[in-house]
C-alpha atoms as a printed R data frame, in Angstrom:
   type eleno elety resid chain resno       x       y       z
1  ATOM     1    CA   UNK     A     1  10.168 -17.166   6.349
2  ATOM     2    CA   UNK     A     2   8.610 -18.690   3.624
3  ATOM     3    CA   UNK     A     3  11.322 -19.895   0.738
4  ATOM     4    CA   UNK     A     4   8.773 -19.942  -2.447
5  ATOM     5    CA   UNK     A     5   7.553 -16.757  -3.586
6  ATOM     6    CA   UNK     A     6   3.488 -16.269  -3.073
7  ATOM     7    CA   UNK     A     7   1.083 -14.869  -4.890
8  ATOM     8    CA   UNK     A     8  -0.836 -11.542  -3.862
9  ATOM     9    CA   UNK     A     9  -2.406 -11.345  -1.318
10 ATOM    10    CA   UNK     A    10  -1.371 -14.972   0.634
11 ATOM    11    CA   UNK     A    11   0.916 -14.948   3.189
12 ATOM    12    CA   UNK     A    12   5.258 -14.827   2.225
13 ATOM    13    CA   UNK     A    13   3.725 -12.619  -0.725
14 ATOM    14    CA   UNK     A    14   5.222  -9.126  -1.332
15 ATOM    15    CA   UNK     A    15   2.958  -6.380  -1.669
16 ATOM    16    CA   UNK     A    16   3.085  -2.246  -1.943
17 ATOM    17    CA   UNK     A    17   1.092   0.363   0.354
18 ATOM    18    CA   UNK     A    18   1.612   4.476   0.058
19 ATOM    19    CA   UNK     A    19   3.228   5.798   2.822
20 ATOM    20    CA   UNK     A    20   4.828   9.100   4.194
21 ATOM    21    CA   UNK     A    21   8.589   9.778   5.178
22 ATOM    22    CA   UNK     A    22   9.097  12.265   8.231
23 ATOM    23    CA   UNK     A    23   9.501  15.057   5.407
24 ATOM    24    CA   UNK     A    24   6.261  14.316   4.142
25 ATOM    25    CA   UNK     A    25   6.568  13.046   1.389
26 ATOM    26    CA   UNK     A    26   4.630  10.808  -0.607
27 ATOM    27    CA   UNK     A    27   6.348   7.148  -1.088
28 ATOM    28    CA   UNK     A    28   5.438   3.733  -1.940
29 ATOM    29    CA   UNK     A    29   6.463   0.821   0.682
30 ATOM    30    CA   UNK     A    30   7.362  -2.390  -0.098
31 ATOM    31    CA   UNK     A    31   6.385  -5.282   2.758
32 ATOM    32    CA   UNK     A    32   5.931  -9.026   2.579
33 ATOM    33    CA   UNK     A    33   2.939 -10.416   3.961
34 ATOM    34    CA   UNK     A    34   3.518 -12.495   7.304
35 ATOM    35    CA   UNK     A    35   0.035 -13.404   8.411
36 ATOM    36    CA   UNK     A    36  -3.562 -12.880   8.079
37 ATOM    37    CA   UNK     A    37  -5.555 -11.146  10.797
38 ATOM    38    CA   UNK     A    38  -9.435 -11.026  11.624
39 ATOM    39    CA   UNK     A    39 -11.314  -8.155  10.121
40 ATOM    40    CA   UNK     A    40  -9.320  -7.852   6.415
41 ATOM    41    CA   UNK     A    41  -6.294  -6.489   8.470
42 ATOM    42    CA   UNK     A    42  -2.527  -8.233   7.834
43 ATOM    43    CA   UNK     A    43   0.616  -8.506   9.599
44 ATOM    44    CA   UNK     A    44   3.225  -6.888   7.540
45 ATOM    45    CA   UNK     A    45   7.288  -6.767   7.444
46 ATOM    46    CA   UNK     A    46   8.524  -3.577   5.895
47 ATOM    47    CA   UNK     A    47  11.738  -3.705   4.207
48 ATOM    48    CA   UNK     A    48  12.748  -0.423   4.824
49 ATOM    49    CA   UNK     A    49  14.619   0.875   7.729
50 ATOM    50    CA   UNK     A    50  12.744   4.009   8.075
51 ATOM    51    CA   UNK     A    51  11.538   3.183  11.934
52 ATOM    52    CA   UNK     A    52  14.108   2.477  13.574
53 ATOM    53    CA   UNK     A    53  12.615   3.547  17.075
54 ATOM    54    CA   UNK     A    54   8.683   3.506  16.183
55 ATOM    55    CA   UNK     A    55   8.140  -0.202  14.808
56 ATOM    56    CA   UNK     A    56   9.482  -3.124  16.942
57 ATOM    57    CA   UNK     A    57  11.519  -5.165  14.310
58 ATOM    58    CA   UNK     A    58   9.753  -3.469  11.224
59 ATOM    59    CA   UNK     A    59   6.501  -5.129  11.383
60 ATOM    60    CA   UNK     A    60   3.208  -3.827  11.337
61 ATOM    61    CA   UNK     A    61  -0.330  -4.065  11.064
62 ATOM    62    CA   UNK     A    62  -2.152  -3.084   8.587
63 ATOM    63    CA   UNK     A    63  -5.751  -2.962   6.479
64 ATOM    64    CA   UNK     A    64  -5.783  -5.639   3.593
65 ATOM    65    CA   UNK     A    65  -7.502  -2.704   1.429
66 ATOM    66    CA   UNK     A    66  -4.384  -0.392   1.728
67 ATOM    67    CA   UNK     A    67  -1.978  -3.143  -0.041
68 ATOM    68    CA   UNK     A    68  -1.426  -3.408  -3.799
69 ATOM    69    CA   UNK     A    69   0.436  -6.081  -5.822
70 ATOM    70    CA   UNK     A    70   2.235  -4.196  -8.221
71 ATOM    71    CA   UNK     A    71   4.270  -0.515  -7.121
72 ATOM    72    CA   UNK     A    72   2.655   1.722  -9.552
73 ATOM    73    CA   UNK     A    73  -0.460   3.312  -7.769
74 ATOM    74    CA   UNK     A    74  -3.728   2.216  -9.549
75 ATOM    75    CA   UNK     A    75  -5.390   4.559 -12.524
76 ATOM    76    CA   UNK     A    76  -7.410   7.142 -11.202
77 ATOM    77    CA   UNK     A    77 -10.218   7.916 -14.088
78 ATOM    78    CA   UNK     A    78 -10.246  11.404 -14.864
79 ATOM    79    CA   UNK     A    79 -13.174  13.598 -13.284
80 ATOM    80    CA   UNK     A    80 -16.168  14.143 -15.958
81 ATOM    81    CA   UNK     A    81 -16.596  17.787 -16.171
82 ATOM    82    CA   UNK     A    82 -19.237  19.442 -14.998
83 ATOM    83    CA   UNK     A    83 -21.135  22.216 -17.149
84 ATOM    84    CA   UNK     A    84 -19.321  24.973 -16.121
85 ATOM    85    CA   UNK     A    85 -16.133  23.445 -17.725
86 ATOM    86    CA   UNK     A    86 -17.785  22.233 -20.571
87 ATOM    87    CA   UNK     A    87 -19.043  26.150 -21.965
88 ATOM    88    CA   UNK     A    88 -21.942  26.745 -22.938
89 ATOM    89    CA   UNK     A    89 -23.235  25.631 -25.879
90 ATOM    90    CA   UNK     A    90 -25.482  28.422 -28.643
């Protein structure tokens, strides 16, 4: 592995993706990038132990688009509302 931290989205960086425990739950993963593949998709080692039978030594392959740099999900704007929300206006 790569000694000097990375930045986002090279390889030996660290990045975030949403994920879902066997409860279903909504959590955030965090992996470090390993390699780059063709067609935006990266190798990934997850730090978690969560798969201990499904993922051969905790790596995995994933979309490019599905990693984030930071944990904190990004800001969804609010929907506009439409003009049944709004009332009417006399």
């Amino acid at each position: 592995m790569l000694q000097a931290a990375a930045d986002f989205p090279h390889s030996g960086s660290f990045a975030y993706m949403d994920d879902v425990d066997a409860d279903g739950n909504d959590i955030v993963e965090k992996v470090r990038i390993l390699a780059h593949k063709p067609e935006d998709r990266v190798l990934v080692a997850i730090k978690s132990r969560r798969y201990p039978g499904e993922i051969a030594s905790g790596n995995r392959t994933v979309r490019l688009q599905s990693l984030r740099p930071t944990e904190q999900a990004s800001p969804v704007s609010p929907p506009k509302p439409s003009g049944r929300t709004k009332g009417r206006r006399r």
